[in-house]
C-alpha positions in Angstrom: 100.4 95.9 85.6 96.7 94.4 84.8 94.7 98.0 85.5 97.4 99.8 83.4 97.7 97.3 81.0 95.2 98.6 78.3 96.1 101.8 78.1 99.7 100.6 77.7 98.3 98.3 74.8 97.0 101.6 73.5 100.3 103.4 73.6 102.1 100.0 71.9 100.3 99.9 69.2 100.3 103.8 68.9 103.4 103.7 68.8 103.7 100.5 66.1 101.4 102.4 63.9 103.6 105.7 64.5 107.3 104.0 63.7 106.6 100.5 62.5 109.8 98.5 62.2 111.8 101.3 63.0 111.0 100.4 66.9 113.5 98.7 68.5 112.5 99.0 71.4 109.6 100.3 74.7 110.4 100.0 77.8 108.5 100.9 80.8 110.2 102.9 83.8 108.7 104.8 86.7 106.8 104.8 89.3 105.1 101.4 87.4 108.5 99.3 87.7 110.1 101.1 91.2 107.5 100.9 93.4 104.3 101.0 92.4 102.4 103.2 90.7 100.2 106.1 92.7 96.9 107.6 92.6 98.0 110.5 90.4 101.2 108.8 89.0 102.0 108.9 85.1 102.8 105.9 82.8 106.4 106.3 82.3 107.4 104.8 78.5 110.8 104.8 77.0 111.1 103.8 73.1 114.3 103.6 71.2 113.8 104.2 67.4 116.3 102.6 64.9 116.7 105.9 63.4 115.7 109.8 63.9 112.1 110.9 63.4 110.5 112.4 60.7 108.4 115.7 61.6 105.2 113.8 60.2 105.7 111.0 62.6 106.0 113.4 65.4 102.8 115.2 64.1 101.0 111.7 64.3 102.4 110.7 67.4 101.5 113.6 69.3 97.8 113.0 67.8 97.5 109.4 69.2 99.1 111.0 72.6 97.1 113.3 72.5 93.9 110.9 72.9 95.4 108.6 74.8 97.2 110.4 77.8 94.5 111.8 80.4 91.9 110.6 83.0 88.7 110.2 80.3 89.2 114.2 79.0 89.4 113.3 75.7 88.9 109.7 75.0 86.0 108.7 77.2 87.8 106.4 78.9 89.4 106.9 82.3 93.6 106.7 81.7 96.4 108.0 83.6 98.5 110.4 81.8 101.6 109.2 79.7 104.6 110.3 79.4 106.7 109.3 76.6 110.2 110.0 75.3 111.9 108.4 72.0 115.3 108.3 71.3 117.3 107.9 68.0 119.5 104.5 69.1 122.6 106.1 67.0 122.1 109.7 69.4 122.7 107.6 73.1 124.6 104.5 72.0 127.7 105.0 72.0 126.8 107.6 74.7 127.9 110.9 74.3 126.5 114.3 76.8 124.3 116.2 76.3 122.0 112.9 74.4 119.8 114.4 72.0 115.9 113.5 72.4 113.5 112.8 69.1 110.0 113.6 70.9 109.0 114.5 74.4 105.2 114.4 75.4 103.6 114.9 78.8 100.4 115.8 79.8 101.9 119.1 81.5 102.5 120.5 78.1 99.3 119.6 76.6 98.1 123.4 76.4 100.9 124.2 74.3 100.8 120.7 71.9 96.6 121.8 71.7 97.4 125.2 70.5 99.6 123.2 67.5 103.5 122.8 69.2 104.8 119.3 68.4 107.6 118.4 70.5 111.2 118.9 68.6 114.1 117.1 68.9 116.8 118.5 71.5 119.6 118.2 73.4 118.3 116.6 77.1 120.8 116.3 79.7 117.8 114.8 81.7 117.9 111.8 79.5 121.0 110.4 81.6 119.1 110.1 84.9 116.0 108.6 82.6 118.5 106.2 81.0 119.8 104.9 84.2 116.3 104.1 85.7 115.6 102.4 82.3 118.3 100.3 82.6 117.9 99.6 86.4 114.1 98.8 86.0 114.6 96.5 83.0 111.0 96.0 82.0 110.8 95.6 78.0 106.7 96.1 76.6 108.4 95.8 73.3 112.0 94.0 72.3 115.0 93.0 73.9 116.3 93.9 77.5 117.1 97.7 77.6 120.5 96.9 77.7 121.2 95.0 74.5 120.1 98.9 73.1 121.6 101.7 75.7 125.3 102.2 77.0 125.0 102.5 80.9 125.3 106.0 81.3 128.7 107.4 83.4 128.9 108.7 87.0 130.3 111.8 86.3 127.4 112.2 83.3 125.0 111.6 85.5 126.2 114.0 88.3 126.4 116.9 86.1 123.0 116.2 84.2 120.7 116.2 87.6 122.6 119.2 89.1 122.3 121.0 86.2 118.5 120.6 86.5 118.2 122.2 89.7 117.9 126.0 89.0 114.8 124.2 86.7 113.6 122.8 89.7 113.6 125.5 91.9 111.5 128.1 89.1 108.8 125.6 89.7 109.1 125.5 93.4 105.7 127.7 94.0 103.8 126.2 91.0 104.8 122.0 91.5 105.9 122.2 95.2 105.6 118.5 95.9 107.5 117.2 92.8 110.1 119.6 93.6 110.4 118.3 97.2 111.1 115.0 95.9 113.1 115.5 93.5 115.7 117.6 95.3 115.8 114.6 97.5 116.5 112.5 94.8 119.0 114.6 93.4 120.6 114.8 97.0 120.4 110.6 96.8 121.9 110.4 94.0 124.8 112.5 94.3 125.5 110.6 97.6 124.8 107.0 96.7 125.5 107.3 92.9 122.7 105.2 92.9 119.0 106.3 91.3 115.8 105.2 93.5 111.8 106.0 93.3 111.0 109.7 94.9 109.2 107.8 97.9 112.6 105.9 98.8 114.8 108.7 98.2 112.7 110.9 101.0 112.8 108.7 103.3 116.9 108.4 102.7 116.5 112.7 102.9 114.2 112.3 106.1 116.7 110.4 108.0 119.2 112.9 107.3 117.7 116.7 107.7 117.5 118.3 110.8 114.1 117.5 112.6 112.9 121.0 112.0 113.2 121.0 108.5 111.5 117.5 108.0 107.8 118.0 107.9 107.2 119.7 104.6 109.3 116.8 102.8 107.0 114.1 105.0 104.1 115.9 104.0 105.3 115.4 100.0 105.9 111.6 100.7 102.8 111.4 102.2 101.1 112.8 99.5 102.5 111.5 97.0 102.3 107.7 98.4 98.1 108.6 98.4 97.8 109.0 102.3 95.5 111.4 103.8 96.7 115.2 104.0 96.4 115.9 107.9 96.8 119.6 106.9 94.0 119.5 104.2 90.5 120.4 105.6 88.2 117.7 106.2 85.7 117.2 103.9 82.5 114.8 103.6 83.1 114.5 99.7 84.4 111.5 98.2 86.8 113.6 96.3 89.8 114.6 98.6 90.8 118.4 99.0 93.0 119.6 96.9 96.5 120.1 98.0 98.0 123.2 98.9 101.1 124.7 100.2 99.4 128.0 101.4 101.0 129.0 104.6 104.0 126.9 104.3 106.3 128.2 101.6 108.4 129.9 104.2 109.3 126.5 105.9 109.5 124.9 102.4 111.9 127.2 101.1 114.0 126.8 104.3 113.7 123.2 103.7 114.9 123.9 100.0 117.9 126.0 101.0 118.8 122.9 103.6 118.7 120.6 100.6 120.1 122.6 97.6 123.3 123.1 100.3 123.4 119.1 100.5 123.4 119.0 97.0 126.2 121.7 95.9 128.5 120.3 98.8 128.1 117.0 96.9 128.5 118.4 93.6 131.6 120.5 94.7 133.1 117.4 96.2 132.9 115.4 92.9 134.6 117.8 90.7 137.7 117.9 93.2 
């Protein structure tokens, strides 16, 4: 955690400053705890607040966020970006679906928090995958073990959240192709093991499984997204590696897609039986 570690202090004490003794607890999840984090991976942080937030502490958390989250754009210093989520312990424990969230901030919405937004509280059926990991990972910055303060969320909950996500998922398809990839196969993992891994283990779990034609976009995202070389990129004498791209290939992703999505709804179809 030591190259992470003070921009995590950063966020801690951010977040301290934000809530004060309303934290009860930040826990880290991610790519940071399962696996490793990558080259372009986020800092995954979880806090559970003792009670619901007030719209000037979201105002003043974004701020700090704001600064903090980014590779040097706006504090000087190079950073990954953050992603942060708090939840209101009385909204997820006892757990009831859909959980509500407090705050949501990550760097793909900064456009829309610069031009004044400030994340709102909602409904997020997503929070019972994020919940699960939480609880799995069991890495505290701040407080007690995450499960002295969250409810292990149920199977069918969880089913039903991450499939619901899907038609989500595949909107972004042309835009995020490579998180898309991997997180249909994490979807498909789940569903089938009932169990929730790191994108990079739950392609290789999809690999072994798909048909040998429809494998090579979905090693290509694992690939990527573990940092290796992109054999399809051009070669360049730059220090800066080309930047990925999907031109040329959406045809055999989408029939990769339609492979996967099949999986899925089979599983999902099987489950409500």
């Amino acid at each position: 955690m030591s190259d992470h570690r003070p921009q995590l202090d950063q966020v801690l004490r951010l977040v301290h400053d934000v809530l004060g003794a309303e934290v009860a607890g930040v826990f880290l999840h991610g790519s940071a705890v399962f696996g490793g984090l990558r080259p372009d991976s986020d800092l995954d942080v979880f806090v559970v607040a003792r009670r619901r937030m007030t719209d000037r502490e979201r105002r003043n958390l974004l701020d700090g966020l704001l600064w903090i989250s980014g590779r040097g754009a706006r504090n000087g210093e190079p950073g990954r970006p953050v992603e942060l989520i708090v939840v209101a312990q009385g909204d997820v424990r006892p757990w009831r679906y859909p959980p509500r969230c407090e705050f949501l901030y990550g760097e793909w919405l900064r456009e829309e928090f610069e031009r004044g937004e400030v994340p709102a509280p909602e409904a997020m059926p997503d929070l019972a995958p994020l919940i699960t990991m939480v609880l799995l990972g069991d890495t505290p910055l701040f407080g007690p073990p995450p499960a002295r303060l969250l409810d292990p969320v149920p199977h069918d909950d969880l089913r039903r959240a991450i499939v619901a996500g899907v038609p989500e998922l595949l909107a972004d398809l042309a835009s995020d192709t490579r998180n898309v990839l991997l997180t249909l196969a994490r979807v498909w993992t789940t569903l089938a093991t009932g169990t929730v891994t790191s994108k990079d283990v739950a392609a290789s779990w999809a690999l072994d499984r798909l048909p040998d034609r429809h494998r090579p976009v979905l090693a290509r995202a694992r690939s990527l997204y573990l940092g290796g070389r992109d054999s399809l990129a051009e070669p360049s004498d730059s220090e800066v590696p080309a930047s990925e791209s999907w031109d040329g290939e959406m045809q055999a992703v989408r029939a990769h897609v339609d492979v996967v999505v099949r999986a899925i709804e089979q599983l999902a179809e099987r489950d409500e039986r």
